[in-house]
C-alpha positions as CSV (number, residue, x, y, z in Angstrom):
1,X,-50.1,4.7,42.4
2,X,-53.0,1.9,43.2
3,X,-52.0,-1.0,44.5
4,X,-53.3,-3.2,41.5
5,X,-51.0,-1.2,39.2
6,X,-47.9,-1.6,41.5
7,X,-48.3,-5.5,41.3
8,X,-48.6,-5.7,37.8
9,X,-45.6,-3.8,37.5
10,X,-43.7,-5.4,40.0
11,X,-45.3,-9.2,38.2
12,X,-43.7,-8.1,34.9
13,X,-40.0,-7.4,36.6
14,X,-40.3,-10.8,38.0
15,X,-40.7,-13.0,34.9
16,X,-37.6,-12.5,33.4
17,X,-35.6,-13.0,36.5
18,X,-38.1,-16.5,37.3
19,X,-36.5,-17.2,33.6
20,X,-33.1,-16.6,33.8
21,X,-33.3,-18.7,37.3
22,X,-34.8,-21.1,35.6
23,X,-31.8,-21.2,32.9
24,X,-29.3,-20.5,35.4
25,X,-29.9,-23.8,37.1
26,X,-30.9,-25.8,34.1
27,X,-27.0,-24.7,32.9
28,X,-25.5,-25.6,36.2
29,X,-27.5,-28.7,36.8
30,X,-26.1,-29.9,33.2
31,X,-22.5,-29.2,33.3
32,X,-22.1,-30.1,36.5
33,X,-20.8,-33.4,35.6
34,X,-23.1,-35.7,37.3
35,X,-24.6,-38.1,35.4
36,X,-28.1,-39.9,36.3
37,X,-28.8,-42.1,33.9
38,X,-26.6,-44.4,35.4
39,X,-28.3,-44.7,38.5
40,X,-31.9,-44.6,37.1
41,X,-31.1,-47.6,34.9
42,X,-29.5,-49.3,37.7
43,X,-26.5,-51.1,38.6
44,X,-27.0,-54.3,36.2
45,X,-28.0,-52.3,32.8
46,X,-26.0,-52.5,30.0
47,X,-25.2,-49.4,27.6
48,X,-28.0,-50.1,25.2
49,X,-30.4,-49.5,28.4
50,X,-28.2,-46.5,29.6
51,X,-29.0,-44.9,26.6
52,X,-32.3,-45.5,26.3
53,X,-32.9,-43.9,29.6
54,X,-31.1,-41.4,28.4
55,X,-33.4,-40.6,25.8
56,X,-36.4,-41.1,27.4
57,X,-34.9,-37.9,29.7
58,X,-34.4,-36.3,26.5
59,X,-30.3,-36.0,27.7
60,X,-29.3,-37.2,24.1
61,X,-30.7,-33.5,22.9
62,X,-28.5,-30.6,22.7
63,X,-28.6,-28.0,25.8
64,X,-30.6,-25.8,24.3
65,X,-33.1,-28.6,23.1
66,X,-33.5,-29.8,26.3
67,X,-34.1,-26.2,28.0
68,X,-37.4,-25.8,25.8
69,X,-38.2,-28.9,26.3
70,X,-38.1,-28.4,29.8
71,X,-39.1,-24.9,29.9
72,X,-42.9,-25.8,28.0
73,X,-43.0,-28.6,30.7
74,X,-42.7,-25.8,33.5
75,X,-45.1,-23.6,32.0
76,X,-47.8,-26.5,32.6
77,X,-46.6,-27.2,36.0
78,X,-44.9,-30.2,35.0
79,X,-41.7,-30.5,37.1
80,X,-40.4,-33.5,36.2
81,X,-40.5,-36.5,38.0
82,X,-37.7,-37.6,40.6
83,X,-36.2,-40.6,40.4
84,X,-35.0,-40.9,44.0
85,X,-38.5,-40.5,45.6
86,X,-40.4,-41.8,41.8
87,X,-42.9,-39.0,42.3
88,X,-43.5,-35.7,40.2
89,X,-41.2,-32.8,41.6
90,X,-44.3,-30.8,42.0
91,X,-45.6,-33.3,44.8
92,X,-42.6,-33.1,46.7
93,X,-42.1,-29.8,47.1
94,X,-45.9,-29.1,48.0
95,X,-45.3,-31.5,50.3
96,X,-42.4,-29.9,51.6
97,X,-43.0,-26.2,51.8
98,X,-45.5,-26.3,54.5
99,X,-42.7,-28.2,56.8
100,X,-40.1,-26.0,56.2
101,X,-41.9,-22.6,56.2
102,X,-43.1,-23.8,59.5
103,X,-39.9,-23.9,61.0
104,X,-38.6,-20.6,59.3
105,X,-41.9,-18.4,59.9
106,X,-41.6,-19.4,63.8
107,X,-37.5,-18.9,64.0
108,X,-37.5,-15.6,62.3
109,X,-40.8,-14.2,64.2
110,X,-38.8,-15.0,67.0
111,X,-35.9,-13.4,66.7
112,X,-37.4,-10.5,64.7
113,X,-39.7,-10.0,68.0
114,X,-36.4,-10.0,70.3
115,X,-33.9,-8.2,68.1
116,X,-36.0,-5.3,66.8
117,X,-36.7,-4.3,70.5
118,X,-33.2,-4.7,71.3
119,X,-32.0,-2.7,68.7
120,X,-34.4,-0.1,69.2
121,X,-33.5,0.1,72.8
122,X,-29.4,0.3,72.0
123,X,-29.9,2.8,69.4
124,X,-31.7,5.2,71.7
125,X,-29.0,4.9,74.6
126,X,-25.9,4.3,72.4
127,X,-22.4,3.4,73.8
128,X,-24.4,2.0,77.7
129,X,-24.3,-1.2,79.0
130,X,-27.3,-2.5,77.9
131,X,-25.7,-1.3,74.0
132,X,-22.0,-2.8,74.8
133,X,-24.0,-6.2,75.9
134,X,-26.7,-6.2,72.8
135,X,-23.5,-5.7,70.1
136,X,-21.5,-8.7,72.0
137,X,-24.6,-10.5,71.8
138,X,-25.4,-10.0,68.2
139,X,-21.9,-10.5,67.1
140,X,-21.6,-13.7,69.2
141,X,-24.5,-14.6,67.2
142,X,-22.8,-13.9,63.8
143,X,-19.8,-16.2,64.3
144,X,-22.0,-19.2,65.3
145,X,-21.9,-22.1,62.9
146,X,-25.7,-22.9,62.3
147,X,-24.9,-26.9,62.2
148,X,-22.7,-26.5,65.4
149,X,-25.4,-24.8,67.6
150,X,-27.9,-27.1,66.2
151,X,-26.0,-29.7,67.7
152,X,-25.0,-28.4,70.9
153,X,-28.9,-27.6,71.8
154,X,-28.9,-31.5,71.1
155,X,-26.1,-32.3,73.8
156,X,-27.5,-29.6,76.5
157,X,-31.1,-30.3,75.8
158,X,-31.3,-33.4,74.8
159,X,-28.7,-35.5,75.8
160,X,-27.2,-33.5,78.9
161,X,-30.5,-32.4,81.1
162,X,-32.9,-34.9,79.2
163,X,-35.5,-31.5,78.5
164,X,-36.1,-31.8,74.9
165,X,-37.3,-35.0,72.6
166,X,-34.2,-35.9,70.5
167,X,-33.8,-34.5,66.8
168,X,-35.3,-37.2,65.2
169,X,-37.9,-35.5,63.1
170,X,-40.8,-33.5,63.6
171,X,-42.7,-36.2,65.8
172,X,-42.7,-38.8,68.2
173,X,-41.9,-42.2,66.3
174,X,-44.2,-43.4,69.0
175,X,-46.9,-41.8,67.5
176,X,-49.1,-41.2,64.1
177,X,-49.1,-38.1,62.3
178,X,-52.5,-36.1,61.9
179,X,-54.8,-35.8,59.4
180,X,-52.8,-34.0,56.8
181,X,-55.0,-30.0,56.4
182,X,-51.9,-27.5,56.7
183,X,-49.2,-30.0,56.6
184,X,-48.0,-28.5,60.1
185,X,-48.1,-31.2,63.0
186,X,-48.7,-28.6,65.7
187,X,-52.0,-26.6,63.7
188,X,-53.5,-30.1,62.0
189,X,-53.0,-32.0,65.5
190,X,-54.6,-28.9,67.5
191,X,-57.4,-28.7,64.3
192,X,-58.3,-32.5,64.7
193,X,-58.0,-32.4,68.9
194,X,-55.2,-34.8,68.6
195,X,-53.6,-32.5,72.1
196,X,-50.9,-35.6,72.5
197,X,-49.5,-35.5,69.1
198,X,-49.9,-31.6,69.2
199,X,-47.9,-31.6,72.1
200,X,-45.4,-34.0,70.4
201,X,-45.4,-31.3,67.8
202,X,-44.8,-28.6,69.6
203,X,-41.5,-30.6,71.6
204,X,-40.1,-31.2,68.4
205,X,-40.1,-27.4,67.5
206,X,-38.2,-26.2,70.0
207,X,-34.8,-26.8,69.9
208,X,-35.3,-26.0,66.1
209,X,-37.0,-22.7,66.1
210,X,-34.7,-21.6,69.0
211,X,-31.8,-22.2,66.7
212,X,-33.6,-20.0,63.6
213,X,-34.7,-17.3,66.2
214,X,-31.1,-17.2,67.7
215,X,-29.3,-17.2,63.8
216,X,-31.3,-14.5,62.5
217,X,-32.1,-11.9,65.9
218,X,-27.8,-11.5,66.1
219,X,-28.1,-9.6,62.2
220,X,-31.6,-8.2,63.1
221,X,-30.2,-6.2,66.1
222,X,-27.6,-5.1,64.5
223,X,-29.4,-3.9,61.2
224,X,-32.0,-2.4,63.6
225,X,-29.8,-0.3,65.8
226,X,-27.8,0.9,62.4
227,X,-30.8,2.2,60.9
228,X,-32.1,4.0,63.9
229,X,-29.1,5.8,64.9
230,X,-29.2,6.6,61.0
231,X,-32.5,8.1,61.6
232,X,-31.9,9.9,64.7
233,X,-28.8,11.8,63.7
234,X,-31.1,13.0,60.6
235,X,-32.1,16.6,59.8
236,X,-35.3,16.1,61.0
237,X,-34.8,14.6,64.0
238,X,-32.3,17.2,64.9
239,X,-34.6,19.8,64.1
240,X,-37.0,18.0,66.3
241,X,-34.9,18.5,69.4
242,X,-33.8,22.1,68.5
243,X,-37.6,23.0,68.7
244,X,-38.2,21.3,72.2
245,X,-40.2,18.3,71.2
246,X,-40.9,15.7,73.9
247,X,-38.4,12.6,73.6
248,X,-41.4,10.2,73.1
249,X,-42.8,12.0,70.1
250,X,-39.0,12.3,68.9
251,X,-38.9,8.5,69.5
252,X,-42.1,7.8,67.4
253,X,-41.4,9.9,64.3
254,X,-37.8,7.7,64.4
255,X,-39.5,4.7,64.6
256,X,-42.4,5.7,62.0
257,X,-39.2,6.4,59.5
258,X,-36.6,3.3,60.2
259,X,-40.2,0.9,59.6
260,X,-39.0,0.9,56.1
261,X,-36.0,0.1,56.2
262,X,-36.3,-2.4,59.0
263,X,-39.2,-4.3,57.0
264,X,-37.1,-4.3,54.0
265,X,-34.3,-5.6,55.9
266,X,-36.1,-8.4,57.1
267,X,-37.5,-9.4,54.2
268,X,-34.2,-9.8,53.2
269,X,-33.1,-12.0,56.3
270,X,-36.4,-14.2,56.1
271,X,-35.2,-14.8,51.7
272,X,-31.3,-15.8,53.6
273,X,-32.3,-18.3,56.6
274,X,-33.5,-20.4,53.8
275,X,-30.1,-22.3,53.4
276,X,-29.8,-21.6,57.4
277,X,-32.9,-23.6,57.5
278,X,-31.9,-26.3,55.1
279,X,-28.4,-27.3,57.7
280,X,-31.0,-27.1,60.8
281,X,-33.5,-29.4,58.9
282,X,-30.2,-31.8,58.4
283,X,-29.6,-31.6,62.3
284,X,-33.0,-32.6,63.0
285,X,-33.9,-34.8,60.7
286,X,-36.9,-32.5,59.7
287,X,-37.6,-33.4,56.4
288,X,-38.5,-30.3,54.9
289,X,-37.8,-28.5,51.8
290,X,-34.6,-27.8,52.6
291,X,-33.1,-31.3,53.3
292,X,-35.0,-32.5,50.7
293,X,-33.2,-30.4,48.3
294,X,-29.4,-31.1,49.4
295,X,-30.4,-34.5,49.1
296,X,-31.4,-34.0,45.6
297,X,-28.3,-32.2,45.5
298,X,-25.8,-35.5,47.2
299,X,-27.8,-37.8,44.9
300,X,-27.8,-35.9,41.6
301,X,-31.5,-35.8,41.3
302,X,-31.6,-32.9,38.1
303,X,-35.3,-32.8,38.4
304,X,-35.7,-32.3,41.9
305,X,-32.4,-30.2,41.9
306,X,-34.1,-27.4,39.4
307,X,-37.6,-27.7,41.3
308,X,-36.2,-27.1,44.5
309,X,-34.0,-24.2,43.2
310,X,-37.5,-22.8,41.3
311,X,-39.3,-23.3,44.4
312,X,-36.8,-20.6,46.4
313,X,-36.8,-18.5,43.6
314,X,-40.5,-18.0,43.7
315,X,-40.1,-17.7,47.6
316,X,-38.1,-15.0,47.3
317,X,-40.2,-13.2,44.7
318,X,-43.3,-13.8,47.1
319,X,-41.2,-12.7,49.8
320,X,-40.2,-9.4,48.3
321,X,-43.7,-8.9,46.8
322,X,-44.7,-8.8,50.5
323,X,-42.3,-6.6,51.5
324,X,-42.6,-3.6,48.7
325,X,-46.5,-3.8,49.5
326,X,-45.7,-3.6,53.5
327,X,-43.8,-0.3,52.3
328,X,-46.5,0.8,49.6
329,X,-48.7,0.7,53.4
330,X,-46.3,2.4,55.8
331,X,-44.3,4.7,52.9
332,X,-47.1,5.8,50.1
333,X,-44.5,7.8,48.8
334,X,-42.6,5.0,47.7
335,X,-45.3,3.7,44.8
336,X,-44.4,6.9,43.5
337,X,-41.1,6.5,42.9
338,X,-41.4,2.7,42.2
């Protein structure tokens, strides 16, 4: 199968699933019980002016009214506008994404660079030390609360041996931000040869990242070592050995066949640490997506509660989109069957 022909087939599984996302959290939003009219007409307005906010917001329409009215304003890239920050949803989360992807993209290349080594190395010498050690490791990982070790890298770091800038966002207050290109400090600061707030940049990341890359290498080495001892008690591999095959050429055809899986799984993991990223963000005081979006959450912000929820839909779906062609390239076999 081409490659054009597997996205167009993969594009048309995606649009009903962007659409029931979209009415998913248009439902929830609703019946959630929180009210904003109340808080966009402000403290002193009277019920005449409650209600006409409320029908300027189209809430005095039934549900289903009000989805296809809101549905024909997504279809022209019309958010909404939120009335915490009084700009259009759109403008917030572009703002956003480039903050928060930042910290994820760093965390998880991180910890997919130490855990899929790790796991590779305790799957090929199963029940050793260096195996007993990597599954204590990557459990200890599992059971740490993301908000916790976000704050004691603040005491150690920070407050303790005085080796990291506190969590106060994702520059020195002392200094100005870059001119805006990527919308990451660290590349526009090195792009404009601003080195001092680069460098500021780059402190502020991290204590961050290192909490991201320590979150998501604990399931990576696990998920890595499963799926290579799967692999190496395979048929194959077995046959492999029975015919006297070198242990490095047995070790590269289990490695060419747990790719797949692996790259699948980490697409996975990268879709997850999104709401990992979102209580690190809160830590920091990053303002990315993520805090932006449980803020719209706290505050009942509807608008900026569906955009943000539409936003990790289609981050997921990009996310995916990546992985199936990543296995299209290292499985052609698998267009096949798609």
């Amino acid at each position: 199968m081409s490659v054009g022909r597997f996205l167009v087939r993969r594009l048309l599984l995606v649009l009903p699933l962007l659409l029931g996302v979209l009415f998913f959290t248009f439902m929830l939003v609703r019946l959630s019980g929180q009210d904003p009219t109340a808080k966009i007409a402000g403290p002193t307005a009277t019920a005449a002016e409650i209600e006409l906010v409320r029908a300027q917001l189209g809430l005095d329409q039934p549900l289903f009214t009000q989805f296809l009215i809101y549905l024909g304003r997504v279809v022209q890239a019309d958010l909404g506008r939120s009335w915490v920050s009084q700009q259009p949803v759109l403008q917030d989360v572009l703002e956003r994404v480039p903050v928060t992807l930042e910290l994820l993209l760093w965390g998880v290349g991180i910890g997919a660079l130490v855990g899929i080594p790790v796991g590779l190395r305790a799957a090929f010498r199963p029940d050793g030390a260096f195996d007993q050690i990597s599954r204590f490791v990557s459990l200890l990982g599992f059971s740490t609360p993301t908000y916790w070790l976000g704050l004691v890298m603040l005491l150690v770091f920070f407050y303790l041996l005085d080796l990291a800038p506190p969590g106060m966002g994702r520059l020195s207050l002392m200094l100005s931000p870059p001119p805006r290109i990527t919308g990451s400090y660290l590349i526009d600061g090195v792009i404009a040869g601003d080195l001092e707030a680069a460098h500021s940049a780059f402190a502020q990341l991290v204590l961050p990242v290192l909490c991201i890359a320590i979150i998501s290498a604990a399931p990576i080495i696990k998920q890595t070592r499963a799926i290579t001892l799967e692999v190496l008690a395979s048929d194959y591999i077995r046959y492999a050995r029975a015919q006297g095959l070198e242990p490095a050429m047995i070790r590269r055809m289990a490695l060419r066949n747990a790719a797949t899986p692996v790259v699948t799984f980490l697409g996975t993991e990268l879709t997850g640490l999104v709401g990992t990223t979102a209580l690190i963000e809160y830590v920091f005081a990053w303002g990315g997506l993520g805090q932006w979006g449980l803020n719209a959450i706290i505050t009942g912000d509807f608008a900026a509660v569906q955009g943000y929820v539409l936003a990790l839909a289609l981050f997921s779906v990009i996310v995916f989109l990546l992985v199936d062609l990543a296995v299209l390239l290292l499985e052609p076999r698998a267009g096949t069957r798609a």
